[in-house]
C-alpha positions as CSV (number, residue, x, y, z in Angstrom):
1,X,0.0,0.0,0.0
2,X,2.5,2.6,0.9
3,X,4.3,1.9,-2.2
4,X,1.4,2.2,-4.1
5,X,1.2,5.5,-2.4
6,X,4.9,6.4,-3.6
7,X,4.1,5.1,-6.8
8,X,1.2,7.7,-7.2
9,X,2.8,10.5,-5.6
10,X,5.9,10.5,-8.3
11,X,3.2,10.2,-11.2
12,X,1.9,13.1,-9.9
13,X,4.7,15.1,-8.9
14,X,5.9,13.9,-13.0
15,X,2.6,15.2,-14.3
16,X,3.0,18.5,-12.7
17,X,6.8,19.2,-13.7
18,X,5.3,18.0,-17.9
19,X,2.7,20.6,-16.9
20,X,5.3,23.3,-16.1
21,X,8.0,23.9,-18.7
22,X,5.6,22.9,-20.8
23,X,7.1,20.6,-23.0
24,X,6.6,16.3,-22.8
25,X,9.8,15.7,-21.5
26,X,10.4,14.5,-18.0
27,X,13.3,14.7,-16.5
28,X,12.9,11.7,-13.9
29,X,15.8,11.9,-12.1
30,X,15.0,16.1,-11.0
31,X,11.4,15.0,-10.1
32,X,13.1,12.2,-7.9
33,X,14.9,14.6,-6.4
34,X,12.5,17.3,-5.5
35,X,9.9,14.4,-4.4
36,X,12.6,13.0,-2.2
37,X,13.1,16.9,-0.8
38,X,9.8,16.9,-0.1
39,X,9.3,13.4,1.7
40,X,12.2,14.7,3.7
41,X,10.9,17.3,4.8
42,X,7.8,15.6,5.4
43,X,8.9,13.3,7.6
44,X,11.2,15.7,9.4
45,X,8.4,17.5,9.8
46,X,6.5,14.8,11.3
47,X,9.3,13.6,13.3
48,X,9.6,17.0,15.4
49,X,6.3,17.2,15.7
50,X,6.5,14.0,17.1
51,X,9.0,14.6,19.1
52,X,8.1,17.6,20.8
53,X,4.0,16.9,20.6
54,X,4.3,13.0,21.2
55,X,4.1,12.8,24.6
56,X,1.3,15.1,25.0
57,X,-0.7,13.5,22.6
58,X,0.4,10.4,24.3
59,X,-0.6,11.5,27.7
60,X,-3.8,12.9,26.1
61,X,-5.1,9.7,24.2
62,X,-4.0,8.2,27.9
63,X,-6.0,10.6,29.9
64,X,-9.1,9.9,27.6
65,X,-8.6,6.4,27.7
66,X,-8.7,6.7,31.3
67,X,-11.6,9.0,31.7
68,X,-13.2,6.3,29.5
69,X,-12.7,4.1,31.8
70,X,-13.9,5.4,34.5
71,X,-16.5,6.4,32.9
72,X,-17.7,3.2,32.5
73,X,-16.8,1.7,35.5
74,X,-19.4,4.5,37.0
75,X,-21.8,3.4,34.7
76,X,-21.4,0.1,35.9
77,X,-21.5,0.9,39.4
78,X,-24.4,3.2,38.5
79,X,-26.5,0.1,36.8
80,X,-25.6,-2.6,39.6
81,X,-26.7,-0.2,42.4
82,X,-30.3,0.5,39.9
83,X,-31.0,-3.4,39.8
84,X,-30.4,-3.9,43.3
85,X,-32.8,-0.8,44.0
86,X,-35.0,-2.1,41.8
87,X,-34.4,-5.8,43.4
88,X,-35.1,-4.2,46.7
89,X,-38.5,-2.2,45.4
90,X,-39.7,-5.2,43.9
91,X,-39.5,-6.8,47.4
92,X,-40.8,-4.0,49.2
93,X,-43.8,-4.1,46.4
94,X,-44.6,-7.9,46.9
95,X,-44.9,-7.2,50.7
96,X,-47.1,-4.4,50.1
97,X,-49.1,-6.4,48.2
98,X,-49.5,-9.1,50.4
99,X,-49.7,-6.7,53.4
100,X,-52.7,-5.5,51.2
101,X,-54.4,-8.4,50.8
102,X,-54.0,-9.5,54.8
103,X,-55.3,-6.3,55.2
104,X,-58.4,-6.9,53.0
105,X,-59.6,-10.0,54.4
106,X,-58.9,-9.2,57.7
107,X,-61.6,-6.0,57.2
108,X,-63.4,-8.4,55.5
109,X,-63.9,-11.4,58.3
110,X,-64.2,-8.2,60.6
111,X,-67.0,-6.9,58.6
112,X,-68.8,-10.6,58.2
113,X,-68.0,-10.9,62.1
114,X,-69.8,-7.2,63.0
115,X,-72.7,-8.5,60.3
116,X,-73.3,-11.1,62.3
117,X,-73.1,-9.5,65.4
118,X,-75.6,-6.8,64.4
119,X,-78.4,-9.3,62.9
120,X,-78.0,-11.7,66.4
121,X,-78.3,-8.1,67.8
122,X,-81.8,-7.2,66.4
123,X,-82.9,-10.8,66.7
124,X,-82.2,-10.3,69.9
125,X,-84.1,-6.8,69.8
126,X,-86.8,-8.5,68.1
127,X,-87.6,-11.1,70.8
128,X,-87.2,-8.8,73.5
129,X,-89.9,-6.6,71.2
130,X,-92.0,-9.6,71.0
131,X,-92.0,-10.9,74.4
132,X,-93.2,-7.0,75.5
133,X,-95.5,-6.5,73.4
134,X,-96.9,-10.1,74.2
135,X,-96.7,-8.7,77.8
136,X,-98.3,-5.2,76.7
137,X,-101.5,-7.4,75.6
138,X,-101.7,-9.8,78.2
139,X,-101.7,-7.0,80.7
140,X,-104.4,-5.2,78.2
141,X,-106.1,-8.2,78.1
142,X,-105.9,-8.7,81.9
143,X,-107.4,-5.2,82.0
144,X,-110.1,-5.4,79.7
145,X,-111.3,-8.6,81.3
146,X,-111.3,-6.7,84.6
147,X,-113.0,-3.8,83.5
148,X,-115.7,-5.8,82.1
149,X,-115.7,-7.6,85.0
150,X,-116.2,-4.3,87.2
151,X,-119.0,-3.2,84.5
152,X,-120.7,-6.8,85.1
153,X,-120.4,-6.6,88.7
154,X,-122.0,-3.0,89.2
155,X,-124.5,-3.8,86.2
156,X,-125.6,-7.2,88.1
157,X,-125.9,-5.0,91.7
158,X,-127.6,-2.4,90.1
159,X,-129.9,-4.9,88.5
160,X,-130.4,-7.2,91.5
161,X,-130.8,-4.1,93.4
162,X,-133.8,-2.9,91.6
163,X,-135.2,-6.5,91.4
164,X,-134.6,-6.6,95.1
165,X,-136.1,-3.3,95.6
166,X,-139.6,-4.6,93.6
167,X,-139.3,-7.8,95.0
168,X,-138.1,-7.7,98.6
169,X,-139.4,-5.1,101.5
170,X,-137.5,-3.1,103.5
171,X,-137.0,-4.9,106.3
172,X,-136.0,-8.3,104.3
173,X,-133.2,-5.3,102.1
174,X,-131.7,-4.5,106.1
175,X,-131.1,-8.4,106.7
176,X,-129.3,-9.4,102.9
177,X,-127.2,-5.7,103.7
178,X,-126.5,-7.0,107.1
179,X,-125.1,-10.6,105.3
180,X,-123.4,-9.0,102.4
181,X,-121.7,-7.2,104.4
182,X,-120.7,-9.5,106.7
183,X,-119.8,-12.1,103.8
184,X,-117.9,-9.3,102.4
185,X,-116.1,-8.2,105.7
186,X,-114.9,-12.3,105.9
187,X,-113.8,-12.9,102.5
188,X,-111.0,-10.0,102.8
């Protein structure tokens, strides 16, 4: 390759000596010359500049090289401390999750537990409701039956009073006060 390169380089350097003096004929042996001038020069060139710039460059590409590296050993650092956070959420998440559901049906056998407590409650409620107002009626019965009985009572005194009074004198209505009376006075 580079003597392809060399190769080129003289055909051109040729090409532009024919194009100067303006004639077709070369002289090889100048065009060697000044081409070899100027690869001398060239490489001098390139040899002071390497020289005085080489180990700057050097230390450059080897600062870079180093930043690179660091660089990504950050990066790296960086990424393994992400997947253990992330490791580490993931965790936390699956205990939240299962704290959540714990949580749910523990509210919900709570709530079943209170539901049941509340409906024993009012059929609790309910019987005590019942047994009162069974209680309410029996004494309202107990008081409509003596109520009538008071009504019958004074109904059948005032009616065997009158028939007494039509029927039996004075002094007979003395004697049967006298005994009813009396039977009363013993019976309490």
């Amino acid at each position: 390759m580079i003597s392809a390169l060399i190769k080129l380089v003289l055909l051109a350097v040729t090409v532009s000596f024919a194009a100067e003096t303006g004639h077709h004929e070369v002289d090889l042996g100048h065009a060697l010359k000044t081409v070899g001038f100027q690869a001398l020069n060239f490489f001098g060139l390139v040899a002071i500049l390497a020289y005085f710039l080489g180990p700057k460059i050097k230390e450059y590409f080897k600062s870079r090289n180093q930043s690179f590296s660091k660089a990504l050993e950050e990066a790296q650092r960086v990424r393994i401390e992400a997947e253990q956070k992330h490791a580490e959420y993931s965790v936390k998440l699956q205990k939240l999750e299962q704290e959540s559901k714990s949580m749910l049906e523990q509210v919900s056998k709570e709530g079943a537990e209170r539901k049941q407590r509340i409906i024993e409650e009012a059929r609790r409620l309910a019987a005590n409701i019942e047994i009162e107002a069974k209680r309410a009626a029996q004494n309202e019965i107990e008081r409509a039956k003596a109520e009538i009985y008071n009504e019958l009572l004074d109904e059948s005194l005032s009616g065997a009073r009158a028939l007494l009074d039509k029927t039996v004198a004075e002094n007979d209505q003395r004697r049967l006060q006298k005994e009813f009376v009396t039977k009363i006075g013993a019976s309490q």
